[in-house]
VMD Tcl script that builds the backbone (N, CA, C; Angstrom):
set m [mol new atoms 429]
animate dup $m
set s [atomselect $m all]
$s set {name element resname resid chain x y z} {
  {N N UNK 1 A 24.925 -45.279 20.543}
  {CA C UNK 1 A 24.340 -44.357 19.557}
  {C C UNK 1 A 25.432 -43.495 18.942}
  {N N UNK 2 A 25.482 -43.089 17.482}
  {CA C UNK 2 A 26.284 -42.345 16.970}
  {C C UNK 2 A 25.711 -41.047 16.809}
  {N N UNK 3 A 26.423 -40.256 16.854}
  {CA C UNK 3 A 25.895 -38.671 16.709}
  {C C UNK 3 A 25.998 -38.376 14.931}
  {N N UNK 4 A 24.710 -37.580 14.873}
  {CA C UNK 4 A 24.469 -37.753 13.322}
  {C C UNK 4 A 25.988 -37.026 12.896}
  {N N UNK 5 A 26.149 -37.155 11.783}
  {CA C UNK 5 A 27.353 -36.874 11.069}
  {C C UNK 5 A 27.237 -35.794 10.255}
  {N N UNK 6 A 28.241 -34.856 10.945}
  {CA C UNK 6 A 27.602 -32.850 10.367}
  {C C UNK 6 A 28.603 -33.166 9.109}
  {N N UNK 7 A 27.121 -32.892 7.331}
  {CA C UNK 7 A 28.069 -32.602 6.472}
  {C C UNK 7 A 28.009 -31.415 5.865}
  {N N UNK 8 A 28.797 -30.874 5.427}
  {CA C UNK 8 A 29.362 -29.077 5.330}
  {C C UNK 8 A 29.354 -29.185 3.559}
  {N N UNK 9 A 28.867 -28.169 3.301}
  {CA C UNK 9 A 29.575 -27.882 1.752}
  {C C UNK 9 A 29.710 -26.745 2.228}
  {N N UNK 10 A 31.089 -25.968 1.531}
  {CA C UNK 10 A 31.578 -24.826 1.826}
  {C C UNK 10 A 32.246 -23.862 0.845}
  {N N UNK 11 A 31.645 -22.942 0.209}
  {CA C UNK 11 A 31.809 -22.039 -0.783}
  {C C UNK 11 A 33.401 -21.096 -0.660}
  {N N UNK 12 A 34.426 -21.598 -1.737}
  {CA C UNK 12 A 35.229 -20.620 -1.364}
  {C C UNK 12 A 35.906 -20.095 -2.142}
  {N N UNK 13 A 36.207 -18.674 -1.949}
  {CA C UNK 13 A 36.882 -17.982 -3.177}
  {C C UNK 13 A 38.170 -16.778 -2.470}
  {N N UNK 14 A 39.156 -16.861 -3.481}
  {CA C UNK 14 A 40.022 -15.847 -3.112}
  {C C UNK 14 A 40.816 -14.852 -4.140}
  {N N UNK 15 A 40.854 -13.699 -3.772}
  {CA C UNK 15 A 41.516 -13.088 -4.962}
  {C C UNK 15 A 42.648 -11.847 -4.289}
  {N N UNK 16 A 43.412 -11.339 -5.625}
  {CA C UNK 16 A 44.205 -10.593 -4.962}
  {C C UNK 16 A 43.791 -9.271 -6.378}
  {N N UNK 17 A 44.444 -7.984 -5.882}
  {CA C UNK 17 A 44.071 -6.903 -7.254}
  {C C UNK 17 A 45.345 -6.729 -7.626}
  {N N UNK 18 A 45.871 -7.209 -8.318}
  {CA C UNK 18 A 47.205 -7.544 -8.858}
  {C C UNK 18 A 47.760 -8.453 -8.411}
  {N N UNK 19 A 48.788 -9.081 -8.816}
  {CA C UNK 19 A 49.206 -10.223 -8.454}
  {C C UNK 19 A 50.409 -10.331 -8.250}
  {N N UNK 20 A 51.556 -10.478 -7.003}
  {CA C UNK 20 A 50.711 -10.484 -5.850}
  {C C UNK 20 A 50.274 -8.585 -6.033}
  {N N UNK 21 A 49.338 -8.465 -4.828}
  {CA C UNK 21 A 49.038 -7.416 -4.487}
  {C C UNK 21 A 47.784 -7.473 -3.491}
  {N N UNK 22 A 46.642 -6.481 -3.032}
  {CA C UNK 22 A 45.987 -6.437 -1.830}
  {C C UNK 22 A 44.436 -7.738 -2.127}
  {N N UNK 23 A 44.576 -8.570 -0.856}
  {CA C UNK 23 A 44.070 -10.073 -1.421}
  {C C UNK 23 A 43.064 -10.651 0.135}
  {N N UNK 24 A 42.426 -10.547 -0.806}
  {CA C UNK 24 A 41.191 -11.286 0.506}
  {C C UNK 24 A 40.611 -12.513 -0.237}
  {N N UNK 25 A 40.015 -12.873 1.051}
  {CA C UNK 25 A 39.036 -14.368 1.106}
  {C C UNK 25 A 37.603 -14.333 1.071}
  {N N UNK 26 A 36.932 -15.260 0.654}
  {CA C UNK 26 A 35.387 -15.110 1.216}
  {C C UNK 26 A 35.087 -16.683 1.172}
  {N N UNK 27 A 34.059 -17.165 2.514}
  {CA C UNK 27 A 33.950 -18.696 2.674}
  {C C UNK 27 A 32.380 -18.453 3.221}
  {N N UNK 28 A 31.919 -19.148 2.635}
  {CA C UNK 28 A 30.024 -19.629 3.135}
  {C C UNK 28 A 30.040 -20.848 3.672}
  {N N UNK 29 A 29.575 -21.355 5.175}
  {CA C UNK 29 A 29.017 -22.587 5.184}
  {C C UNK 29 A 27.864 -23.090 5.327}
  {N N UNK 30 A 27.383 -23.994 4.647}
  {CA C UNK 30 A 26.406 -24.068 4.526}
  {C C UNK 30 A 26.300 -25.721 5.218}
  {N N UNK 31 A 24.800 -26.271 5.550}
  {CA C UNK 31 A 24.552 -27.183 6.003}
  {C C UNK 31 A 24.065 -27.827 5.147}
  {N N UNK 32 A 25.097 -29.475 4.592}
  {CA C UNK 32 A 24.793 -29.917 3.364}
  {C C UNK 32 A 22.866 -30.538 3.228}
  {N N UNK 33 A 22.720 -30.960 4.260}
  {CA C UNK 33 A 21.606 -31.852 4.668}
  {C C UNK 33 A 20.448 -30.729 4.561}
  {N N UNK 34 A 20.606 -29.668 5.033}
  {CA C UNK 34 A 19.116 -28.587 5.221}
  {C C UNK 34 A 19.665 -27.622 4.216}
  {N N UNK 35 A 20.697 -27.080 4.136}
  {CA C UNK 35 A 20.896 -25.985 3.197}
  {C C UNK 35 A 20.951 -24.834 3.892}
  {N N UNK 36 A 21.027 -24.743 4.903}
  {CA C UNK 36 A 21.079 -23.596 6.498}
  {C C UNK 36 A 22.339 -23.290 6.622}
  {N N UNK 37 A 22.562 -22.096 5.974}
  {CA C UNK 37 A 23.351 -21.683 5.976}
  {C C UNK 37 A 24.481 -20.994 7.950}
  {N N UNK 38 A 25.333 -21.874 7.803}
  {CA C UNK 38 A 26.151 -22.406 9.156}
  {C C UNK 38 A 26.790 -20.640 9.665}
  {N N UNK 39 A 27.228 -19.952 8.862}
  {CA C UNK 39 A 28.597 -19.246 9.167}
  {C C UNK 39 A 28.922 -18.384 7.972}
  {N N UNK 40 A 29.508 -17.245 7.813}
  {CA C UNK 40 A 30.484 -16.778 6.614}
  {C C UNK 40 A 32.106 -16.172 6.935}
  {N N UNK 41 A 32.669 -15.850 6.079}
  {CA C UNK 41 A 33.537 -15.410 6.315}
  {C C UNK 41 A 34.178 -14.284 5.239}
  {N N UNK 42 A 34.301 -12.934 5.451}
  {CA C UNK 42 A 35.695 -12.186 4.216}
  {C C UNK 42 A 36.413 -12.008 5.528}
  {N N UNK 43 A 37.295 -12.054 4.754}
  {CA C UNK 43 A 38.935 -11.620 5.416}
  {C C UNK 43 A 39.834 -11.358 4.254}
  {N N UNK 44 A 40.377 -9.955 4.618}
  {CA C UNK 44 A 41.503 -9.068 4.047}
  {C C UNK 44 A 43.136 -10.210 4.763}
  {N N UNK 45 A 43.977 -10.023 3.799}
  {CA C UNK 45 A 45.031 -11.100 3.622}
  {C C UNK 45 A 45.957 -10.021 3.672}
  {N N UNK 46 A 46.165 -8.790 3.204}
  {CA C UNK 46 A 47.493 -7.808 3.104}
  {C C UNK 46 A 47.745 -8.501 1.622}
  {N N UNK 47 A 49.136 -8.061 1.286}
  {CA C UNK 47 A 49.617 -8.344 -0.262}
  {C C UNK 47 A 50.030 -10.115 -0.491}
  {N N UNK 48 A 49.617 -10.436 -1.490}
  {CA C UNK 48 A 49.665 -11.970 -1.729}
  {C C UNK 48 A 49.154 -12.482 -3.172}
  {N N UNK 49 A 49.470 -13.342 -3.241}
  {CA C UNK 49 A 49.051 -13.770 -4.592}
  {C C UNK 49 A 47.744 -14.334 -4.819}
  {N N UNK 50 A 46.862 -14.398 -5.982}
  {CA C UNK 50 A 45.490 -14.396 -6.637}
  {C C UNK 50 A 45.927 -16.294 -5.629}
  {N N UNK 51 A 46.933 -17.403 -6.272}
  {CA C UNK 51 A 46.646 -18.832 -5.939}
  {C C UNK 51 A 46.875 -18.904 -4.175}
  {N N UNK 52 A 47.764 -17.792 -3.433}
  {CA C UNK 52 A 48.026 -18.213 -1.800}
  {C C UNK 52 A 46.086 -17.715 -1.263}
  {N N UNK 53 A 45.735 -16.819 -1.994}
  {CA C UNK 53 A 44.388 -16.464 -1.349}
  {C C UNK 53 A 43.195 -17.122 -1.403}
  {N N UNK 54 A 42.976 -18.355 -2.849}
  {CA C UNK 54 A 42.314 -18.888 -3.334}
  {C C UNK 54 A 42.789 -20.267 -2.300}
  {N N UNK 55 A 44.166 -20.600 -1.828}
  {CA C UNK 55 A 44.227 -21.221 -0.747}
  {C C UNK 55 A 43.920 -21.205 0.739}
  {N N UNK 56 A 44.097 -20.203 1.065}
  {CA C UNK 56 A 43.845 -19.273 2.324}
  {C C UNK 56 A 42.726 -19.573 2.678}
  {N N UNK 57 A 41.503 -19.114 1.690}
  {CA C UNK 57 A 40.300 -19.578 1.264}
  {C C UNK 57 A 39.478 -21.015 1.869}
  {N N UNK 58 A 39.906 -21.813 1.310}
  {CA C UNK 58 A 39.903 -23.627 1.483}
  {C C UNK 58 A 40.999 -23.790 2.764}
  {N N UNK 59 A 41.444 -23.309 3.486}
  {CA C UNK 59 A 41.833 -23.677 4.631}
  {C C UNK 59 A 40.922 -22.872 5.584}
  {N N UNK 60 A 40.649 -21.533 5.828}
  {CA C UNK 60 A 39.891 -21.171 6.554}
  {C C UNK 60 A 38.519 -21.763 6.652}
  {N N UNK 61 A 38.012 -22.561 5.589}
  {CA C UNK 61 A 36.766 -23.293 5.172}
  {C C UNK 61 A 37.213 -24.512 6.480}
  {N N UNK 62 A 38.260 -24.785 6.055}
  {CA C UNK 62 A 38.295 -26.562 6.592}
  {C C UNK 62 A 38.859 -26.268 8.354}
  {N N UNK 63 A 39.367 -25.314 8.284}
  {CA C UNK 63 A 39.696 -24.748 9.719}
  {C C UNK 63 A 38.070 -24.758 10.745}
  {N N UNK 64 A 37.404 -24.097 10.410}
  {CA C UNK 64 A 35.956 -24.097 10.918}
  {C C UNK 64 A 35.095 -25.003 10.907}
  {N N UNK 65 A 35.607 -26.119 9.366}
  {CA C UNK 65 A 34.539 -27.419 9.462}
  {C C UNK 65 A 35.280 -28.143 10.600}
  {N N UNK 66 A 36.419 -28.486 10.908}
  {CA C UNK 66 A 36.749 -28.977 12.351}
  {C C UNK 66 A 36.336 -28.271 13.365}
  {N N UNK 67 A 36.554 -27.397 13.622}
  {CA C UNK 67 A 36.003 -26.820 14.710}
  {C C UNK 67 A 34.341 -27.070 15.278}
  {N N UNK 68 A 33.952 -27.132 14.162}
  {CA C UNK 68 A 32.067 -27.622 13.641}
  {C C UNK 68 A 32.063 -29.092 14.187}
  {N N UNK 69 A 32.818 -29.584 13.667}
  {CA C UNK 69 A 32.464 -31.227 14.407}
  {C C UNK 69 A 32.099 -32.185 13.071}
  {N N UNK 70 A 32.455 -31.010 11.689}
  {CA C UNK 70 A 32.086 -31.962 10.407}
  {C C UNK 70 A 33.485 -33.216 10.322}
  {N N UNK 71 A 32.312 -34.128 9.545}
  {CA C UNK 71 A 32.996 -35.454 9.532}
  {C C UNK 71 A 33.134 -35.652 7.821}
  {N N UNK 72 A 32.328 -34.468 6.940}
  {CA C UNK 72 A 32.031 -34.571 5.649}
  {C C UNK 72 A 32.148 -33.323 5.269}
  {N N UNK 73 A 33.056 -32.784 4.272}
  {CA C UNK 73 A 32.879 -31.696 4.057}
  {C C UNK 73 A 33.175 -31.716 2.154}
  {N N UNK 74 A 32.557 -30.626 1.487}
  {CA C UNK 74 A 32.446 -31.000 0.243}
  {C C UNK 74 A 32.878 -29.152 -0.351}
  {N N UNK 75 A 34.334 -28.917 -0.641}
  {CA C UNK 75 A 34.730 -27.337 -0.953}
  {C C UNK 75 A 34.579 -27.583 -2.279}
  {N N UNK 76 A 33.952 -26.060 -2.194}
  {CA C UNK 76 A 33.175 -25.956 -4.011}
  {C C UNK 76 A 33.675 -24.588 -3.752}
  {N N UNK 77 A 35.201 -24.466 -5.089}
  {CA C UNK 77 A 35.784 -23.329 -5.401}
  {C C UNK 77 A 35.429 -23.623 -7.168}
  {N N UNK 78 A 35.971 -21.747 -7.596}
  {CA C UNK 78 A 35.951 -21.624 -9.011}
  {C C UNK 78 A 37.213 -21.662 -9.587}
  {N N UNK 79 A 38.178 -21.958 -8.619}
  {CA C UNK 79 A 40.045 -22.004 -8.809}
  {C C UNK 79 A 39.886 -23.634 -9.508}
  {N N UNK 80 A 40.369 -23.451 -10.942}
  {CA C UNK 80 A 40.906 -24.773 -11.107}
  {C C UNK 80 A 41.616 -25.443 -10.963}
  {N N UNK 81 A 42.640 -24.430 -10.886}
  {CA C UNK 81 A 43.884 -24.967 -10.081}
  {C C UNK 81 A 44.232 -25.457 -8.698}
  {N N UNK 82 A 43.463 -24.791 -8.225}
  {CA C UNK 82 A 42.948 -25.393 -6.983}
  {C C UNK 82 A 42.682 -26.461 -6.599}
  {N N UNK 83 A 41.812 -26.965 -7.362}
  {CA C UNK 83 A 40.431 -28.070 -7.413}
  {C C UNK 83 A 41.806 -29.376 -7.745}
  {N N UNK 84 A 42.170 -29.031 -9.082}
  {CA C UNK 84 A 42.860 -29.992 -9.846}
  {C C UNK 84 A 43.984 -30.344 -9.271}
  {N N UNK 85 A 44.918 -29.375 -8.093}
  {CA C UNK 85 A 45.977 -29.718 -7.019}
  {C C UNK 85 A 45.105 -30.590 -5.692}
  {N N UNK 86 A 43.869 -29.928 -5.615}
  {CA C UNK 86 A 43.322 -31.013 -4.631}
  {C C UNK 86 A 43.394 -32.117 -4.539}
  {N N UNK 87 A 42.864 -32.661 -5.953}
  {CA C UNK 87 A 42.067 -33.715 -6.544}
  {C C UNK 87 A 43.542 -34.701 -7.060}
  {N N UNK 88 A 44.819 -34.167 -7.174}
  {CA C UNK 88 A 45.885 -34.787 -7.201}
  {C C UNK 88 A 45.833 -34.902 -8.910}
  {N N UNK 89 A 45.236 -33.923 -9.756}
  {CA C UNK 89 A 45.354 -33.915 -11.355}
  {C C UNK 89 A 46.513 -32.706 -11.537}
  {N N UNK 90 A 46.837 -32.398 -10.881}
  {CA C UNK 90 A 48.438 -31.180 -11.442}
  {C C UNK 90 A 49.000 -31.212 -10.269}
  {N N UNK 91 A 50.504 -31.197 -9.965}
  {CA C UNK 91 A 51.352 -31.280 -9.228}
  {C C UNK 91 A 51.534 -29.975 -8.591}
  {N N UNK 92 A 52.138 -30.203 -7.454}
  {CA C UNK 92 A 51.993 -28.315 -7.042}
  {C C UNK 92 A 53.391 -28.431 -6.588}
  {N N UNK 93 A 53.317 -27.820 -7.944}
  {CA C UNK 93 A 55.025 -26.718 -8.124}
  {C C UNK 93 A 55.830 -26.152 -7.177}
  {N N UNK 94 A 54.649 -25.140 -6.842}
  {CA C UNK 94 A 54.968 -23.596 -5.894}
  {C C UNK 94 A 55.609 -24.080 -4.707}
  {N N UNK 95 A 56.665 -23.761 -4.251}
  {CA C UNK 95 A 57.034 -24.298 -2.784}
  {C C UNK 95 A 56.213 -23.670 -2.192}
  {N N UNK 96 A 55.855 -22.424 -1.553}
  {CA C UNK 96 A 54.683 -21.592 -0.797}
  {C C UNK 96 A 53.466 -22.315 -1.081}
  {N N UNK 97 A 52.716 -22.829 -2.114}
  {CA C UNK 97 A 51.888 -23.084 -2.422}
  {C C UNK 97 A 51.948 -24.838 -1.859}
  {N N UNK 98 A 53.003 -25.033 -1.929}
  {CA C UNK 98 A 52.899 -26.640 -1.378}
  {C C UNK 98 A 52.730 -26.736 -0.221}
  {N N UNK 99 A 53.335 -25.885 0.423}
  {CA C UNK 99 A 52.885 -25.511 2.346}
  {C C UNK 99 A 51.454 -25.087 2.487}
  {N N UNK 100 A 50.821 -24.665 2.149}
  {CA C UNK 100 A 49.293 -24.663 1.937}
  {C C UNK 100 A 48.191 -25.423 1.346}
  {N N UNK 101 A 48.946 -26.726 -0.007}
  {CA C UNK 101 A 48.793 -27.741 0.050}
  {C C UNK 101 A 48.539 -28.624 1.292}
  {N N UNK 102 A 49.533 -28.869 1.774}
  {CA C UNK 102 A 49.920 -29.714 2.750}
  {C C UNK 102 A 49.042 -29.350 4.223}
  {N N UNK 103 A 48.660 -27.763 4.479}
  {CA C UNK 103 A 47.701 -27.528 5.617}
  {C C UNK 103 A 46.626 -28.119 5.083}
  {N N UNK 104 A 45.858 -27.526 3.959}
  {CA C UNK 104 A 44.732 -28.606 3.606}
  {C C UNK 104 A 44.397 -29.717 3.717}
  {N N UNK 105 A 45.661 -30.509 3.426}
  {CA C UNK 105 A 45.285 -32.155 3.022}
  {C C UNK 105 A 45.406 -32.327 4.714}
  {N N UNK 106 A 46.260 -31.479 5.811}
  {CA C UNK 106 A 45.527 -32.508 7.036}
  {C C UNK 106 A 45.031 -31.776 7.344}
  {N N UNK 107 A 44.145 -31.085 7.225}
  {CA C UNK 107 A 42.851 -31.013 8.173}
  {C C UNK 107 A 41.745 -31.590 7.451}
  {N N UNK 108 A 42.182 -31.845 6.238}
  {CA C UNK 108 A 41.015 -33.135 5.290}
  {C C UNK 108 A 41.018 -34.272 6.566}
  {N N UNK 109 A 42.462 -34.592 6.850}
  {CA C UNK 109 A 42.760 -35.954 7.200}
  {C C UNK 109 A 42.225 -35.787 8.823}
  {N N UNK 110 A 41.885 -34.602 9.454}
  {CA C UNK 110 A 41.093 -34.425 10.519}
  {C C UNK 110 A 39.618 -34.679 10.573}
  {N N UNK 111 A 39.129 -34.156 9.099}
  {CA C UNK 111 A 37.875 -34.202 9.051}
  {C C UNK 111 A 37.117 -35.521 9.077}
  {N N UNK 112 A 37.935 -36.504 7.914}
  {CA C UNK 112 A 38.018 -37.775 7.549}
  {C C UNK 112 A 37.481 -38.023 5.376}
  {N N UNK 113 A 36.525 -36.935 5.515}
  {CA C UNK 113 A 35.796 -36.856 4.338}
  {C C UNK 113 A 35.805 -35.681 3.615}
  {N N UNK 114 A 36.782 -35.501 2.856}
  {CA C UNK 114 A 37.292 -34.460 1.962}
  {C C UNK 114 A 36.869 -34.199 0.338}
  {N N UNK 115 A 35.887 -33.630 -0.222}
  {CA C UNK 115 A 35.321 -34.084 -1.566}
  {C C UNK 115 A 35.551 -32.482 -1.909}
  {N N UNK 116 A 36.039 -32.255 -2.929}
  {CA C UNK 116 A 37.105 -30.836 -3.956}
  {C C UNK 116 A 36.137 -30.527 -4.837}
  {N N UNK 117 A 35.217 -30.145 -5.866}
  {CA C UNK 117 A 34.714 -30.083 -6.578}
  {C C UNK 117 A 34.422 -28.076 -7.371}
  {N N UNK 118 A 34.792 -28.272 -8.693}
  {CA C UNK 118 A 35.140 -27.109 -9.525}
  {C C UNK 118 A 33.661 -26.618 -9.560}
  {N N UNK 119 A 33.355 -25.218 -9.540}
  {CA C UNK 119 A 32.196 -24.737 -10.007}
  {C C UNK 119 A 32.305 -23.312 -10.706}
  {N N UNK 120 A 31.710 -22.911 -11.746}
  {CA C UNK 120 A 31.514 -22.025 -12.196}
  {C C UNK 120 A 31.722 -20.561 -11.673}
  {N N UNK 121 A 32.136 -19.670 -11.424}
  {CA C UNK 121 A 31.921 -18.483 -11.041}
  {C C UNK 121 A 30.385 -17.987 -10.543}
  {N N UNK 122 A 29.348 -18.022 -11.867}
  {CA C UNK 122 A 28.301 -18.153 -11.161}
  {C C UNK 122 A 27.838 -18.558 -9.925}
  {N N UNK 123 A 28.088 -19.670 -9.751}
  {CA C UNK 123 A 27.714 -20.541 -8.782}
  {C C UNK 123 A 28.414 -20.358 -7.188}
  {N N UNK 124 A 29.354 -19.233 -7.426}
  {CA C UNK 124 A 29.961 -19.321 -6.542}
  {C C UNK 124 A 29.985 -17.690 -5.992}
  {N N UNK 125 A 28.663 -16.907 -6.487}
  {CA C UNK 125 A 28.745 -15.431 -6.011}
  {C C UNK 125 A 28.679 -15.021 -4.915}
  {N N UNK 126 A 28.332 -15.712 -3.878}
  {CA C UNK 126 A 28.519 -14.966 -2.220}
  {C C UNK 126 A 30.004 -15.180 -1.637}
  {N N UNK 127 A 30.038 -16.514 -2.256}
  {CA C UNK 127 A 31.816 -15.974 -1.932}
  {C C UNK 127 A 32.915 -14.954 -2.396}
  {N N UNK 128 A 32.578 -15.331 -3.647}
  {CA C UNK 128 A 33.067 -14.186 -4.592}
  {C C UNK 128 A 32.936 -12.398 -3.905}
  {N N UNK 129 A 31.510 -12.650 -3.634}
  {CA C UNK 129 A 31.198 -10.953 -2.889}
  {C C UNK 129 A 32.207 -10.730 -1.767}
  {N N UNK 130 A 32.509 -11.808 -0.812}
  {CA C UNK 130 A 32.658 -11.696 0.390}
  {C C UNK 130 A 34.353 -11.574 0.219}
  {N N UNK 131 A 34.993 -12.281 -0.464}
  {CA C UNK 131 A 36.403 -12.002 -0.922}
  {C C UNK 131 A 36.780 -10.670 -1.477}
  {N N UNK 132 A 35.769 -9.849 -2.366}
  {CA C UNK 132 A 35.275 -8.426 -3.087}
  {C C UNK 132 A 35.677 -7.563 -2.076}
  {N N UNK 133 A 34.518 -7.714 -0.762}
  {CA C UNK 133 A 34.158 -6.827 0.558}
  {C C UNK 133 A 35.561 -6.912 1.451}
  {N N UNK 134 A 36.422 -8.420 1.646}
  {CA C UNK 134 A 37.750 -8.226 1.857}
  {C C UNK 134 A 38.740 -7.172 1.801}
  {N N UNK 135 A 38.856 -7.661 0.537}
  {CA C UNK 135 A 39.428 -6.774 -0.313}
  {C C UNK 135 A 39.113 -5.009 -0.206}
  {N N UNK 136 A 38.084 -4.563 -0.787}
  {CA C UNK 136 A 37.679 -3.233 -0.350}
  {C C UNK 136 A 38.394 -2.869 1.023}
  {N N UNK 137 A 37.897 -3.712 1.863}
  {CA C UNK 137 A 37.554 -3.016 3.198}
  {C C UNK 137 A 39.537 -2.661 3.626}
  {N N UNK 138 A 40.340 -4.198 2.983}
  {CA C UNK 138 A 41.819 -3.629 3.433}
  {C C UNK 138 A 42.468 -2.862 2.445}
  {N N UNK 139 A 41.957 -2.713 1.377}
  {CA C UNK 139 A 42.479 -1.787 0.360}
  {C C UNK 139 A 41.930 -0.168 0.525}
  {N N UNK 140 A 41.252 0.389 1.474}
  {CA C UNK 140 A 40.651 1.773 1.328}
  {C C UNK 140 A 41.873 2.282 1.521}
  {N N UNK 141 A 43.131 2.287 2.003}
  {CA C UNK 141 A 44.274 3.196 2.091}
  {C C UNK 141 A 44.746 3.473 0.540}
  {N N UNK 142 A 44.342 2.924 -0.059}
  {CA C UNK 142 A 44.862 3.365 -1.348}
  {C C UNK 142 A 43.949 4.640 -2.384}
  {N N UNK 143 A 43.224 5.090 -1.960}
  {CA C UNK 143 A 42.837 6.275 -2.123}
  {C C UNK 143 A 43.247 7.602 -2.269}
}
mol reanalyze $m
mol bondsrecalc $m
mol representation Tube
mol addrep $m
């Protein structure tokens, strides 16, 4: 018997308030099959750039879908750049950014089933919040 096969879609967004400058994450998982929502995540990053956080992001996602036991996981960010370095449509430049490349693509290669897909901002507001609440929560020293 095979054990059913956990598939994940996982909401993720990252930002920084200047660039670089103070930069959090926010990640939703959700259970692709029921829509039951699995887990969330914000996390404050310290100073970093708007693309290392929007990465940060999609690794902490894929960090937890292993841990989960997903065999399918489907990251739905509003970074196009992101999406389009995933998806192997723009080359990634950034040396920093290629080292975070490169964590991604293996823990894809852990998962087995890696699917990148661009979405709207809309579509992507609890992450968005939760990267927001990041943010806030490590930025109150600046007051």
């Amino acid at each position: 018997m095979t054990q059913d096969m956990l598939k994940l879609k996982i909401n993720t967004d990252g930002g920084a308030r200047g660039n670089p400058g103070p930069a959090g994450i926010g990640v939703v998982i959700v259970d692709a099959d029921t829509g039951e929502m699995i887990e969330e995540h914000a996390k404050y990053l310290g100073e970093t750039t708007n693309n290392q956080a929007e990465y940060k992001a999609v690794i902490l996602g894929l960090t937890r879908a292993v841990k989960l036991g997903a065999s399918d996981v489907e990251i739905l960010s509003d970074s196009e750049l992101l999406i389009k370095q995933a998806n192997m449509e723009y080359k990634v430049k950034n040396p920093e950014i290629a080292k975070r490349f490169l964590e991604m693509k293996n823990l894809c290669t852990q998962i087995g089933r890696c699917k990148f897909r661009h979405v709207r901002r809309e579509q992507n507001t609890r992450a968005d919040f939760l990267s927001n609440v990041a943010m806030d929560q490590g930025g109150r020293n600046d007051e």
